[in-house]
Chimera marker file (.cmm) of the C-alpha trace (Angstrom):
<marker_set name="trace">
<marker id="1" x="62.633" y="94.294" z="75.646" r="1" g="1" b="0" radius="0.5"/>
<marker id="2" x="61.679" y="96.206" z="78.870" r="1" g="1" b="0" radius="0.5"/>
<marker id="3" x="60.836" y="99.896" z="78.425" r="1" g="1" b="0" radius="0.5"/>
<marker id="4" x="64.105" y="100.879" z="80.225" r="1" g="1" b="0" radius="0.5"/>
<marker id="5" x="65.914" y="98.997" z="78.163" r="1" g="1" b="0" radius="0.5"/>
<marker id="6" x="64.060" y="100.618" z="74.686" r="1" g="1" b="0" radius="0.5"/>
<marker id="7" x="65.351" y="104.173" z="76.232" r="1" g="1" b="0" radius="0.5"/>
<marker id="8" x="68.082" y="105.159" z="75.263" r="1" g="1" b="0" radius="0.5"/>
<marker id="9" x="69.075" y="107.390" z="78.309" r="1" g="1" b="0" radius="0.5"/>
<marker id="10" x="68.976" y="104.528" z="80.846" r="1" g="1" b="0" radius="0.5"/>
<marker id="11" x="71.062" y="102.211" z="78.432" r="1" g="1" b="0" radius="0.5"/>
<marker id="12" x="73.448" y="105.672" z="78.541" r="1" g="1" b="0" radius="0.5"/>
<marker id="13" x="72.941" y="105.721" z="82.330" r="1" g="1" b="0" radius="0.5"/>
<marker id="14" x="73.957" y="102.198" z="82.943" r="1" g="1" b="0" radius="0.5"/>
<marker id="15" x="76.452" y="101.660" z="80.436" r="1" g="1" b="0" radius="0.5"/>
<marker id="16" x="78.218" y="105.006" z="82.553" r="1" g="1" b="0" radius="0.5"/>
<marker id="17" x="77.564" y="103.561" z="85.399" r="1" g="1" b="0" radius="0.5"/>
<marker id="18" x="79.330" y="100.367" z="84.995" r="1" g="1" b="0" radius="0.5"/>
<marker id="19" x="82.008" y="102.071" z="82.656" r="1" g="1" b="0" radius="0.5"/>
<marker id="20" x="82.749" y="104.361" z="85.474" r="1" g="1" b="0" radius="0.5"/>
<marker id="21" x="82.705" y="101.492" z="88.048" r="1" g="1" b="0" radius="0.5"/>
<marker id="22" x="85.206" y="99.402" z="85.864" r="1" g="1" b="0" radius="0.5"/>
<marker id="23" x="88.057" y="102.286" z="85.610" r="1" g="1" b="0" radius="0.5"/>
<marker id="24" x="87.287" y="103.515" z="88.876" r="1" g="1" b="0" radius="0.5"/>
<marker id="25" x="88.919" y="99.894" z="89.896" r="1" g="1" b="0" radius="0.5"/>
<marker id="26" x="91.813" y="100.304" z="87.380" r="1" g="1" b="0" radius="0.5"/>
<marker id="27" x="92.582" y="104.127" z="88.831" r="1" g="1" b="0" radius="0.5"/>
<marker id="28" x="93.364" y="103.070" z="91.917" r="1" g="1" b="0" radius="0.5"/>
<marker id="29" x="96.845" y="101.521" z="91.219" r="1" g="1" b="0" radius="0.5"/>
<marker id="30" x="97.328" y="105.555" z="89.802" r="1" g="1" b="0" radius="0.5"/>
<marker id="31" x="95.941" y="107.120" z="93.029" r="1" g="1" b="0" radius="0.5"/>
<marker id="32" x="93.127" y="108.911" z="91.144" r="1" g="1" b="0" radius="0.5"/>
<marker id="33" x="89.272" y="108.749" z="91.137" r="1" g="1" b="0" radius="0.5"/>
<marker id="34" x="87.207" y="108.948" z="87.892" r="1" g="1" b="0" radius="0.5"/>
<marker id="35" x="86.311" y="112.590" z="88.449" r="1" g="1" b="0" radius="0.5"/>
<marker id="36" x="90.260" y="113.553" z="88.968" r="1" g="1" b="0" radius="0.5"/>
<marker id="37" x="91.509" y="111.775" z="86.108" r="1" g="1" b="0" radius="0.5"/>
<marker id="38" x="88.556" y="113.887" z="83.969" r="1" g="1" b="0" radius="0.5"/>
<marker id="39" x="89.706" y="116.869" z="85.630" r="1" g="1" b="0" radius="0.5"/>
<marker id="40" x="93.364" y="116.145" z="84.761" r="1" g="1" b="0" radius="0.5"/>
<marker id="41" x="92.239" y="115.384" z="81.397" r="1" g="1" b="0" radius="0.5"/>
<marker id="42" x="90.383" y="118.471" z="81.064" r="1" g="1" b="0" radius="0.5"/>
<marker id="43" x="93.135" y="120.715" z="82.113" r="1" g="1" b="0" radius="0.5"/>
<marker id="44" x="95.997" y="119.256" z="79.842" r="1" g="1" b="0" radius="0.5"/>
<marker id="45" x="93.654" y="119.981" z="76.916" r="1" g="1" b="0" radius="0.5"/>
<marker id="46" x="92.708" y="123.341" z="77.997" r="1" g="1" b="0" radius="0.5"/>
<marker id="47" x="95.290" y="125.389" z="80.529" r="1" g="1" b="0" radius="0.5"/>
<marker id="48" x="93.256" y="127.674" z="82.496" r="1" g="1" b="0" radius="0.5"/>
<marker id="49" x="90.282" y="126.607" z="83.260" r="1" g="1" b="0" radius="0.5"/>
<marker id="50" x="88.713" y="128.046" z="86.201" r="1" g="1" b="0" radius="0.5"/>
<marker id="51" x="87.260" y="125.989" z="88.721" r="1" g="1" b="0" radius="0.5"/>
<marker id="52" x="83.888" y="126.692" z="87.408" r="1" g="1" b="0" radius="0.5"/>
<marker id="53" x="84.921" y="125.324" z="83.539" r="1" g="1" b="0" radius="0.5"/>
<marker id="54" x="85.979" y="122.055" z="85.228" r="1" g="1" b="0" radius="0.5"/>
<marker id="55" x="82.614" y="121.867" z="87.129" r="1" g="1" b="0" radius="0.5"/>
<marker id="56" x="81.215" y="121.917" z="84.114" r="1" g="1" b="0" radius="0.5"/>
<marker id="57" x="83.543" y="120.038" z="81.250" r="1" g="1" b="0" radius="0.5"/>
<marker id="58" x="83.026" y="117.133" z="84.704" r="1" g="1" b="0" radius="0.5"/>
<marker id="59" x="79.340" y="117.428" z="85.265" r="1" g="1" b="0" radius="0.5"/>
<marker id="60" x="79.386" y="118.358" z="88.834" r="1" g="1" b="0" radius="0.5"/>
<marker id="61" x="78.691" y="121.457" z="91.154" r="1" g="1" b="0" radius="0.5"/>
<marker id="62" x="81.537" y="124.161" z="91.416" r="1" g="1" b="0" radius="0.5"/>
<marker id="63" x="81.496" y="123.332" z="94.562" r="1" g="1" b="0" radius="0.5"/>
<marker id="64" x="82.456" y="119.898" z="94.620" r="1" g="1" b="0" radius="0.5"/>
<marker id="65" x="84.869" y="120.485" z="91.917" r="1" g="1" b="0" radius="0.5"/>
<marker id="66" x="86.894" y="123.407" z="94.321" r="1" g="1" b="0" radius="0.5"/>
<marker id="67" x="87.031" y="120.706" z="96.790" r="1" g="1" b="0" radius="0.5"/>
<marker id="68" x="88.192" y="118.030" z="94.212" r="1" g="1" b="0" radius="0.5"/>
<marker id="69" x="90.696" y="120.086" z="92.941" r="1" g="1" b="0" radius="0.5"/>
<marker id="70" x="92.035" y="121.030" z="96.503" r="1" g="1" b="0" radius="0.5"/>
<marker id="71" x="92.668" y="117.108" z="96.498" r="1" g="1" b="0" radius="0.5"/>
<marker id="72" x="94.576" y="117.535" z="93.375" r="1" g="1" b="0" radius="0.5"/>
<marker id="73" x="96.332" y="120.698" z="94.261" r="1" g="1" b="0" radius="0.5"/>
<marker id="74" x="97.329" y="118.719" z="98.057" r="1" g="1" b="0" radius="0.5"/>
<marker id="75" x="99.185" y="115.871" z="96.053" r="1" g="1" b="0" radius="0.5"/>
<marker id="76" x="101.055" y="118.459" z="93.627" r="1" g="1" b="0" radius="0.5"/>
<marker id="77" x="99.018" y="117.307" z="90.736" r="1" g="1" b="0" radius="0.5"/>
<marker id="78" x="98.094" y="120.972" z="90.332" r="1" g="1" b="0" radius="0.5"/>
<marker id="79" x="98.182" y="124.293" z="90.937" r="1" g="1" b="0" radius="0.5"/>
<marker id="80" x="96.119" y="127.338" z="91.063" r="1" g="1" b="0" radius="0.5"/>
<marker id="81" x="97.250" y="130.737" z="89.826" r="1" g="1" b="0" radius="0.5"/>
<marker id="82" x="95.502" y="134.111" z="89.546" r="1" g="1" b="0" radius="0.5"/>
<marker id="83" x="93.377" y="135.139" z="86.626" r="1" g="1" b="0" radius="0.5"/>
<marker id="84" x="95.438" y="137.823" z="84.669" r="1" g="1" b="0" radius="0.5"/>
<marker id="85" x="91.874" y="139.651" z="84.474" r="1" g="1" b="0" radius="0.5"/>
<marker id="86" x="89.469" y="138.774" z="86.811" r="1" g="1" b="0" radius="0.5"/>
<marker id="87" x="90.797" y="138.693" z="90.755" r="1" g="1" b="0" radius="0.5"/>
<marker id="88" x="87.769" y="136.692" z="91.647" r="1" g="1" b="0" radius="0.5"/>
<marker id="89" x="88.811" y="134.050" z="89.408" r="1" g="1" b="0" radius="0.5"/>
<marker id="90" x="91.629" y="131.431" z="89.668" r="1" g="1" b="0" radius="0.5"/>
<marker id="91" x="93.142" y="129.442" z="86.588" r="1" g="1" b="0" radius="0.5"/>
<marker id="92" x="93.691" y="125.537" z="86.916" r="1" g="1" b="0" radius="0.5"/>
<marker id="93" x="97.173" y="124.271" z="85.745" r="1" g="1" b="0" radius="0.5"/>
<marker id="94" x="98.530" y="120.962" z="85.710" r="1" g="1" b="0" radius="0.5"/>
<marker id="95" x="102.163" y="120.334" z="87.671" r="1" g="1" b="0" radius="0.5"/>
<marker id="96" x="104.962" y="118.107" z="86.189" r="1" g="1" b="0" radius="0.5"/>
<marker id="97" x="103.910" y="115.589" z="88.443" r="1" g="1" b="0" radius="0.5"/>
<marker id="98" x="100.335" y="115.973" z="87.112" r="1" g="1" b="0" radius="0.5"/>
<marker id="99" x="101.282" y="115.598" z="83.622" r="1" g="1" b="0" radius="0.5"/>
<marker id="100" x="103.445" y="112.564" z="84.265" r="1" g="1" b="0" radius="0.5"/>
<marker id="101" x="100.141" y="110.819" z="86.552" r="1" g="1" b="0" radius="0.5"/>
<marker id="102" x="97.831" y="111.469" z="83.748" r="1" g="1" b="0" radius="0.5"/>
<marker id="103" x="100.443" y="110.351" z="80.911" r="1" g="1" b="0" radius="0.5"/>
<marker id="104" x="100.407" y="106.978" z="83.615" r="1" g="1" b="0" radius="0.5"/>
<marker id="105" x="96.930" y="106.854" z="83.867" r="1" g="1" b="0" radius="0.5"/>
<marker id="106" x="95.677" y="107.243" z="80.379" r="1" g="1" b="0" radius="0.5"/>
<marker id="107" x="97.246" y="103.668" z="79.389" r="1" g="1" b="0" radius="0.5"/>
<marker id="108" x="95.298" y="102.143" z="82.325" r="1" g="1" b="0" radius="0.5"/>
<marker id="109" x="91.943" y="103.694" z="80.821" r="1" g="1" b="0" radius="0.5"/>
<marker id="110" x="92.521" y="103.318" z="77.151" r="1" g="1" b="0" radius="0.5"/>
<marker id="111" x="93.024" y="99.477" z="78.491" r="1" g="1" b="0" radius="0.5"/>
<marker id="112" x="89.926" y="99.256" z="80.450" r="1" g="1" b="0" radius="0.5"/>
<marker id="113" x="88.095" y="100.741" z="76.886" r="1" g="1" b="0" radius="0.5"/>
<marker id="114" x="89.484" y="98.684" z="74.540" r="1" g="1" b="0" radius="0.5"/>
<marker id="115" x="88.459" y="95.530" z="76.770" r="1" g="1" b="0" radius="0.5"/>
<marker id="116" x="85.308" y="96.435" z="77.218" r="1" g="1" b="0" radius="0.5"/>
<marker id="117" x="84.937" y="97.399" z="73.227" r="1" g="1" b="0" radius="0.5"/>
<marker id="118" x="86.412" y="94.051" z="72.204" r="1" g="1" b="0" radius="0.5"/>
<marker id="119" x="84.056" y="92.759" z="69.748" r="1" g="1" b="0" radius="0.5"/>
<marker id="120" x="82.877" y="95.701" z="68.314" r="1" g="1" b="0" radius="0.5"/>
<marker id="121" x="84.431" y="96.643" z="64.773" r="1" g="1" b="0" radius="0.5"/>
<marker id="122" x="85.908" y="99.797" z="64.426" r="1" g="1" b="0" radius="0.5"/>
<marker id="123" x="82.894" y="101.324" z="62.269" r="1" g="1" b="0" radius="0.5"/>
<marker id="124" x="80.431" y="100.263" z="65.454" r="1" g="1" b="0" radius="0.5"/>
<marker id="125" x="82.776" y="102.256" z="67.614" r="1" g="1" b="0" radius="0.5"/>
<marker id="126" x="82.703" y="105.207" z="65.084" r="1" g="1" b="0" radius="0.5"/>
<marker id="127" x="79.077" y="105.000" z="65.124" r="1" g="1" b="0" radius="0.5"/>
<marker id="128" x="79.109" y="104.835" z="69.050" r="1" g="1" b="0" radius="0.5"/>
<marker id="129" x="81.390" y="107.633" z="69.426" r="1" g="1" b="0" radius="0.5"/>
<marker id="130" x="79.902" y="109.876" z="66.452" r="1" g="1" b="0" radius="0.5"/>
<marker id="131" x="76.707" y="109.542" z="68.492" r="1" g="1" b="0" radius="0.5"/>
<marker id="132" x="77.830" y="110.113" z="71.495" r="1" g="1" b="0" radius="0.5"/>
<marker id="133" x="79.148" y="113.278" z="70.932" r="1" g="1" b="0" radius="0.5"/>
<marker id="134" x="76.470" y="114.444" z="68.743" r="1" g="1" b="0" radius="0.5"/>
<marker id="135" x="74.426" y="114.012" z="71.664" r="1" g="1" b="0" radius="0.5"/>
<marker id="136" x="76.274" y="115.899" z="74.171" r="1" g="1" b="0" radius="0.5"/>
<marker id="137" x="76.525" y="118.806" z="72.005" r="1" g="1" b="0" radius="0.5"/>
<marker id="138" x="73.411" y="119.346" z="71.297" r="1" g="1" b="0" radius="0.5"/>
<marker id="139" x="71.676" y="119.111" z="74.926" r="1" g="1" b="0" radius="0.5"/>
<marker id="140" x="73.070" y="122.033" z="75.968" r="1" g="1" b="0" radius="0.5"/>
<marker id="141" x="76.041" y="123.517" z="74.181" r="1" g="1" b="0" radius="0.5"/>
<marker id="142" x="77.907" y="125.250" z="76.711" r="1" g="1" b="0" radius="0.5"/>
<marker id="143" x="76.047" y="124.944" z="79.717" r="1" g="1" b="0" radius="0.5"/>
<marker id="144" x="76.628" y="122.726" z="82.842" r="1" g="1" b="0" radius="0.5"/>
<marker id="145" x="74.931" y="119.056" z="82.679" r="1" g="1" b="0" radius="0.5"/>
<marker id="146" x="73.376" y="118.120" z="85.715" r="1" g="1" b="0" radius="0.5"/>
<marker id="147" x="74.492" y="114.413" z="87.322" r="1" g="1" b="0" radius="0.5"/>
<marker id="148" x="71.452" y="112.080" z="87.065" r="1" g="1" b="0" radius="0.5"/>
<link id1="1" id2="2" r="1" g="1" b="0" radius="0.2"/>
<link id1="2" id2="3" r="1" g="1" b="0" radius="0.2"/>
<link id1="3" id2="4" r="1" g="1" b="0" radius="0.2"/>
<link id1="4" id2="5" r="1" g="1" b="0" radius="0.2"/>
<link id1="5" id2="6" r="1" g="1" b="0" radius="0.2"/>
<link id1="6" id2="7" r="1" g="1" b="0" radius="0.2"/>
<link id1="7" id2="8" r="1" g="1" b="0" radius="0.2"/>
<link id1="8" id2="9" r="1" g="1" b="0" radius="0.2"/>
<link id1="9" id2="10" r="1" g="1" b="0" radius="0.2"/>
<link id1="10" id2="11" r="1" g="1" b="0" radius="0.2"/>
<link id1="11" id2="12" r="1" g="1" b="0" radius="0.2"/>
<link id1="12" id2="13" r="1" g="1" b="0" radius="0.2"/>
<link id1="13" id2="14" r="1" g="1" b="0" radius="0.2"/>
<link id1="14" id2="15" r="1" g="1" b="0" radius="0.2"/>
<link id1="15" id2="16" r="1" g="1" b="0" radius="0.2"/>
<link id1="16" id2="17" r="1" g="1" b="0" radius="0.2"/>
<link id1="17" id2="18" r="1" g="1" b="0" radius="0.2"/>
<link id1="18" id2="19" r="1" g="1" b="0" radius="0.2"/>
<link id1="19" id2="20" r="1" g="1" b="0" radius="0.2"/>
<link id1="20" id2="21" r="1" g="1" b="0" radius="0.2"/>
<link id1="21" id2="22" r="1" g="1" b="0" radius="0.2"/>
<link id1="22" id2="23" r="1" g="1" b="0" radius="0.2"/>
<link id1="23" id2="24" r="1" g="1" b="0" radius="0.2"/>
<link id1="24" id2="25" r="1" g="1" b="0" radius="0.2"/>
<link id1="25" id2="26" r="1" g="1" b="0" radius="0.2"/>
<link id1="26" id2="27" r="1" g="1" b="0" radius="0.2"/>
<link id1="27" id2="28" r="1" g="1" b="0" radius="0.2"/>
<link id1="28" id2="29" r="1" g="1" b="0" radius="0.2"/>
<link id1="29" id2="30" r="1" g="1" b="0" radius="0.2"/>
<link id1="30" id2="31" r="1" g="1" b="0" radius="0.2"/>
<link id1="31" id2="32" r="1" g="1" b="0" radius="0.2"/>
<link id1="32" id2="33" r="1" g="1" b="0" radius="0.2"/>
<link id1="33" id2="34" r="1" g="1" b="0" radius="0.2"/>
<link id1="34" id2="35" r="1" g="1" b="0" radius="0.2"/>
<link id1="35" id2="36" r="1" g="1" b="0" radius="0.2"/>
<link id1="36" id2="37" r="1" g="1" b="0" radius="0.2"/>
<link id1="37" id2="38" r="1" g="1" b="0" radius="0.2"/>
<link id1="38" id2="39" r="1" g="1" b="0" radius="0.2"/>
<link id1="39" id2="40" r="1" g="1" b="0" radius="0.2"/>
<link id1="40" id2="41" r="1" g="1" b="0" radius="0.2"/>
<link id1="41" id2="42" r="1" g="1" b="0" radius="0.2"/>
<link id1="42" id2="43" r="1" g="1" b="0" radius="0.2"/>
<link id1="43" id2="44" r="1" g="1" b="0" radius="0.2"/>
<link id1="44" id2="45" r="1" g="1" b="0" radius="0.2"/>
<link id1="45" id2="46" r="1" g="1" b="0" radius="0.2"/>
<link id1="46" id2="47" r="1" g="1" b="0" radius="0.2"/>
<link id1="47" id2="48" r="1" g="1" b="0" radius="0.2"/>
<link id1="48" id2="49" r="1" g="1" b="0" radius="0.2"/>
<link id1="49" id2="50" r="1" g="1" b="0" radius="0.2"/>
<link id1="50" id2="51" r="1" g="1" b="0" radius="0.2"/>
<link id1="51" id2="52" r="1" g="1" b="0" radius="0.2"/>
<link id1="52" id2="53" r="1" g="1" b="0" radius="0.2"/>
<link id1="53" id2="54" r="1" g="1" b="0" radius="0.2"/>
<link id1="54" id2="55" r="1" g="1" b="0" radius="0.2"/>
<link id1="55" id2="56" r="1" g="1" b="0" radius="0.2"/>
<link id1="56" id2="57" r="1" g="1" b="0" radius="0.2"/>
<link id1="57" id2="58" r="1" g="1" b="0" radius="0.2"/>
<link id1="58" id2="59" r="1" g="1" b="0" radius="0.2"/>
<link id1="59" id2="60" r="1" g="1" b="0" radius="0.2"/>
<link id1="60" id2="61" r="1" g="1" b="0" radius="0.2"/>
<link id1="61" id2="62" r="1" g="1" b="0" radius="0.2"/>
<link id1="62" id2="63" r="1" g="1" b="0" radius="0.2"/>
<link id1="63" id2="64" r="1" g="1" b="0" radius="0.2"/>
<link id1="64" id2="65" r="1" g="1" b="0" radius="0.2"/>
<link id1="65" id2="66" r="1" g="1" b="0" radius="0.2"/>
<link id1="66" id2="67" r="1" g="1" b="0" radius="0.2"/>
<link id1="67" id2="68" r="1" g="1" b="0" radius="0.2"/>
<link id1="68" id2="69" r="1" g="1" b="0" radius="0.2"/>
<link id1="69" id2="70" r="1" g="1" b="0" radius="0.2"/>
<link id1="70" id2="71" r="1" g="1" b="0" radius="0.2"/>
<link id1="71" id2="72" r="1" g="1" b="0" radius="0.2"/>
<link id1="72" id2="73" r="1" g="1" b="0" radius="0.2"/>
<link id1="73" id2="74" r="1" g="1" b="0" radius="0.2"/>
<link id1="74" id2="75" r="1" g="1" b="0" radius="0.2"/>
<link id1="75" id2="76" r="1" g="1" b="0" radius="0.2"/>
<link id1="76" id2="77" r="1" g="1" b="0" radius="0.2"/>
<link id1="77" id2="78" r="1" g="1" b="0" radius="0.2"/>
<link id1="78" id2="79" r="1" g="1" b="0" radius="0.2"/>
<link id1="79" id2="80" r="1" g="1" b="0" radius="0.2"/>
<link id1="80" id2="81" r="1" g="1" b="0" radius="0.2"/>
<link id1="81" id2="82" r="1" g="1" b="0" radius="0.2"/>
<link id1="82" id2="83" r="1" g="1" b="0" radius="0.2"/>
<link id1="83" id2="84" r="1" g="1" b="0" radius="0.2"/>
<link id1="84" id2="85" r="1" g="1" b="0" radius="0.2"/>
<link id1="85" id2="86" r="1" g="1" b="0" radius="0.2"/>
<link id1="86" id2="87" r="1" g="1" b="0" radius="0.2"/>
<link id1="87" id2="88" r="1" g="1" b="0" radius="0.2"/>
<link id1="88" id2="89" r="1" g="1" b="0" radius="0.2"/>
<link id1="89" id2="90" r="1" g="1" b="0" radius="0.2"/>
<link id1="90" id2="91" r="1" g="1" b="0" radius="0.2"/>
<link id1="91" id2="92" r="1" g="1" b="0" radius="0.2"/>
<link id1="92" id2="93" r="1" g="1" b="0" radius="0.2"/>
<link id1="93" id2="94" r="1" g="1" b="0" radius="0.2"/>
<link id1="94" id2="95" r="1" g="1" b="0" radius="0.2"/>
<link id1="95" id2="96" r="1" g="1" b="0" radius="0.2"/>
<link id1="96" id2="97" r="1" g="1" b="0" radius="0.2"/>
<link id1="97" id2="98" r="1" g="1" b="0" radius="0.2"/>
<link id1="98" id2="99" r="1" g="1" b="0" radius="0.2"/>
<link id1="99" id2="100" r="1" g="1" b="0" radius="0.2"/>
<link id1="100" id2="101" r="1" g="1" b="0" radius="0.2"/>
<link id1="101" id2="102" r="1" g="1" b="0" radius="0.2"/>
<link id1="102" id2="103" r="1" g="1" b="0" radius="0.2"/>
<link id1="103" id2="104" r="1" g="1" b="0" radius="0.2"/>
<link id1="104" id2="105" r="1" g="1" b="0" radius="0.2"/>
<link id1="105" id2="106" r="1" g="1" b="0" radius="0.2"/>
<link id1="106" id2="107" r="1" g="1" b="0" radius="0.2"/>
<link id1="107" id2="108" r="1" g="1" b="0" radius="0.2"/>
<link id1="108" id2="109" r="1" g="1" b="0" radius="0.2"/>
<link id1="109" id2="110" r="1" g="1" b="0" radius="0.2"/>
<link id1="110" id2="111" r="1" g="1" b="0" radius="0.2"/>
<link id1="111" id2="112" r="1" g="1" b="0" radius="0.2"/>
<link id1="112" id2="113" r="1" g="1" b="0" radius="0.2"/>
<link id1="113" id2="114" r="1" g="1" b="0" radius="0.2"/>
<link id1="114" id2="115" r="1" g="1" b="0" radius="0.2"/>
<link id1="115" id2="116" r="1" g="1" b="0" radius="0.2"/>
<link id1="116" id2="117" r="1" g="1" b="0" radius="0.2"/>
<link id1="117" id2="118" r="1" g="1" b="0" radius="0.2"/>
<link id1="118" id2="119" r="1" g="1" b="0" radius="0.2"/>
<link id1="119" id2="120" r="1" g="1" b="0" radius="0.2"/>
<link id1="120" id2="121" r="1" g="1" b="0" radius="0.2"/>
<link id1="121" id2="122" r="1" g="1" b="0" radius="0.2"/>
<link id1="122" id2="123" r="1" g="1" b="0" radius="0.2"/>
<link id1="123" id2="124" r="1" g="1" b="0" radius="0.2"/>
<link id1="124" id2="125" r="1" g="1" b="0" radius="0.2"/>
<link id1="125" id2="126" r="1" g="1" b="0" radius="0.2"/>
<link id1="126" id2="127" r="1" g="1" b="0" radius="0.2"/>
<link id1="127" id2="128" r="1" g="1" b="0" radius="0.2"/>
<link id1="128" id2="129" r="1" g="1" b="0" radius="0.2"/>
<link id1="129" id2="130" r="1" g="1" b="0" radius="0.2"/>
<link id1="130" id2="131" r="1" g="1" b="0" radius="0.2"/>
<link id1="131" id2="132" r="1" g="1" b="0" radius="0.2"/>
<link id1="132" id2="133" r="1" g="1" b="0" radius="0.2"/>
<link id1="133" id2="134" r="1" g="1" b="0" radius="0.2"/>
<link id1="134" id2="135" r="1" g="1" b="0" radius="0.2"/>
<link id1="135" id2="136" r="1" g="1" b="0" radius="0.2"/>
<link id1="136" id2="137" r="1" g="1" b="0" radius="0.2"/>
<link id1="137" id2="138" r="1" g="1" b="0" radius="0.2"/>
<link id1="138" id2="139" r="1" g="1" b="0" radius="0.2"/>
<link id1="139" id2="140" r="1" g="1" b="0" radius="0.2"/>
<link id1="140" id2="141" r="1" g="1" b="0" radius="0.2"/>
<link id1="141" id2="142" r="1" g="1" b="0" radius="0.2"/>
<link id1="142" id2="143" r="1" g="1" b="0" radius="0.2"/>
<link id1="143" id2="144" r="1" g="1" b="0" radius="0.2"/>
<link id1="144" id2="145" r="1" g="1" b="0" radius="0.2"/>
<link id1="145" id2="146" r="1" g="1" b="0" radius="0.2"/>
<link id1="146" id2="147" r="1" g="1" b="0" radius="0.2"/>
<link id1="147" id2="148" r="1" g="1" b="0" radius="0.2"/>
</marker_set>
């Protein structure tokens, strides 16, 4: 085994990679990119975000994320509204034609995982996941993870 195969980050890296390069292919049919369906994803669970929590909950720079979510905001998918305490701040909702493209998309995606996971046992996937998320809590709870 090569030494970036024995590192765990660049078997993370790549698996992302290609993961990201599979669904990317299936969210086309749904008019979405990876980072939009996140961001759709993101705001269903939480209502409210700013445009700074999506950067983050994304991994990407606020700055890219205003100008994603102007995409998203164009095709009614959401809307901004002010912050009931901060007027700097603007709160991320998603539209009734957001909900019903995410509640289209999220099929697609859960198809794309369970065809790459086929194989695997449910207790591997437990493992997988359990790891996973273990991981991304503890490199930095609550701050912004840069893209690599």
């Amino acid at each position: 085994m090569d030494a970036a195969h024995a590192c765990s980050t660049f078997l993370v890296r790549h698996a992302w990679l290609a993961l990201r390069g599979v669904v990317a292919e299936a969210l086309v049919q749904h008019e979405l990119s990876v980072a939009q369906f996140a961001s759709l994803l993101m705001v269903d669970e939480t209502p409210g975000l700013s445009v700074a929590d999506v950067a983050r909950k994304v991994s990407t720079a606020r700055q890219s994320a205003n100008e994603m979510l102007g995409g998203l905001e164009r095709a009614g998918l959401v809307e901004r509204r002010p912050h009931p305490t901060d007027r700097r701040s603007q709160q991320i909702f998603l539209t009734d034609a957001g909900r019903a493209r995410l509640a289209e998309a999220v099929p697609t995606v859960k198809a794309v995982e369970a065809r790459l996971a086929a194989g695997f046992s449910a207790d591997e996937l437990a493992v997988v996941n359990a790891w996973l998320t273990r991981m991304t809590a503890a490199a930095a709870p609550g701050e912004e993870i840069p893209t690599l």
